[in-house]
N, C-alpha and C positions, 0 to 999 in steps of 0.2 A: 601142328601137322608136319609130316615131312613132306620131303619136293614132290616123292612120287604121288601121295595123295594128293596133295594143294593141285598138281596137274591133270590129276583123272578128273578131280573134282570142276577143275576149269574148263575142261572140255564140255564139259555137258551142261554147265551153269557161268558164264566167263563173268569174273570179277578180279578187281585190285588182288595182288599179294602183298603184303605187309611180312619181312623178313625181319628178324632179330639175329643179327649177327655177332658171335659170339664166341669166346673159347671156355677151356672148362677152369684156366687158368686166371682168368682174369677180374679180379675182386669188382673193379663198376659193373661187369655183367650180372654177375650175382645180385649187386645192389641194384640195378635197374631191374633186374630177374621179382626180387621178393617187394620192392618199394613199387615201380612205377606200373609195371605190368599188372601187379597184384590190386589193382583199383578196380570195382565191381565195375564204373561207369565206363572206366577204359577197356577193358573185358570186354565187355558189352557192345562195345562202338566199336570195337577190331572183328570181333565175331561178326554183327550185322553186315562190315563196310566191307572187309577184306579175307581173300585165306590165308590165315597167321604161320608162318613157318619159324620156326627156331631151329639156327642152320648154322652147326658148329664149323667155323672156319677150318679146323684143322682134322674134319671126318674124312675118315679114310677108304670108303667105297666110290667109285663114278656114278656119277650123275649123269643123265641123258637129257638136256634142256637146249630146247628151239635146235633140232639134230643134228647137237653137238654132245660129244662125250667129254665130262671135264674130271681129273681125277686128281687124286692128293699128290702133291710134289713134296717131294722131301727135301730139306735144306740142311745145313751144315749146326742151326738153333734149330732144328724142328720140323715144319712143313707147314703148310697151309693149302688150301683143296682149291684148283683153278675158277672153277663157279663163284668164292668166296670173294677173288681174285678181281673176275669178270665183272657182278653187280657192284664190285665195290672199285673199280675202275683203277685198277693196280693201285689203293691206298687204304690197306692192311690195318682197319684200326679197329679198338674193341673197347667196349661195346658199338656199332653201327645198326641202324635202322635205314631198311631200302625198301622202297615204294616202286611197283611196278604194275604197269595198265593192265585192262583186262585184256590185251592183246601182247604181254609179258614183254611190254620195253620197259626200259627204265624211266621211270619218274624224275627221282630223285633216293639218293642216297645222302644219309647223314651222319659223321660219326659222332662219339663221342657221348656221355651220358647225358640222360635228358629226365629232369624233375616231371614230378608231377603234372604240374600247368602248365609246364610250355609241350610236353606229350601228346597231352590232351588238344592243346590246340594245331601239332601236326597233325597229328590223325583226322582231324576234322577237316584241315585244308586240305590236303587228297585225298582221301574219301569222300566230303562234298562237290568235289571237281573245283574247287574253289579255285585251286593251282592257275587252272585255264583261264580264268579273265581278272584274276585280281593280285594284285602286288601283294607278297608276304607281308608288307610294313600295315598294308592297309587293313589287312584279312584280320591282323594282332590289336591293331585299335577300335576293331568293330567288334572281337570276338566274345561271344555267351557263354561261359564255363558249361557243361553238362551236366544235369543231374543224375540223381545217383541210377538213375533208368537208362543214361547214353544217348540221352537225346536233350539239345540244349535249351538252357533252362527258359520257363515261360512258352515254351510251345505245346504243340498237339504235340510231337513224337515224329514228326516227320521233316526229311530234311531235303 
């Protein structure tokens, strides 16, 4: 989705965004792009939990979010778009994945490439609100992988 959709769509049904931050340059994006994203059960579990945005750091039109205008700055290597900036709390990395309430604060943001199973177990931890009462160390030693349906394994489907 883009921002402007993922926003309309929040107004009328509020849930989690799920951002993938990215440039068009950056080879782990891609590889996170076709490996980690591309799993039916992660698919699954991003669409149900959150609206997914894939939001190239370095796009060059303004954004209007929480009524602020944030637009691309250009640099001396390049530029990067102030929004990209903002969720990612001036620290410019790529690939990043950022987590934000159904009230568009920030969660958490995370850089850097993320496999398979340990993706799958982000998304589970803020998307089941797990975040709010249980220590990351704890969430990872208790954690169900998903089935191939996005819902973790041995249950009904409901989380």
């Amino acid at each position: 989705m883009t921002w402007e959709d993922a926003l309309k769509k929040q107004e009328k049904a509020p849930r989690k965004l799920f951002i993938d931050v990215y440039t068009e340059w950056c080879s782990w994006c891609k590889k996170m792009e076709a490996s980690t994203f591309n799993q039916d059960q992660v698919a699954k579990y991003i669409n149900e939990h959150y609206y997914p945005i894939r939001f190239d750091a370095e796009y060059k039109n303004p954004i209007e979010f929480k009524n602020t205008t944030y637009s691309y700055v250009k640099t001396f290597k390049g530029g990067y778009h102030e929004l990209a900036a903002y969720i990612l709390q001036g620290k410019l990395s790529y690939p990043s994945i950022v987590f934000l309430d159904e009230e568009l604060n920030l969660i958490q943001s995370i850089p850097g490439f993320q496999n398979n199973e340990d993706f799958e177990m982000i998304i589970n931890f803020f998307g089941g609100d797990h975040h709010k009462t249980t220590p990351w160390r704890k969430f990872t030693r208790s954690y169900v992988p998903c089935d191939k349906m996005g819902h973790p394994a041995g249950s009904s489907g409901k989380n």
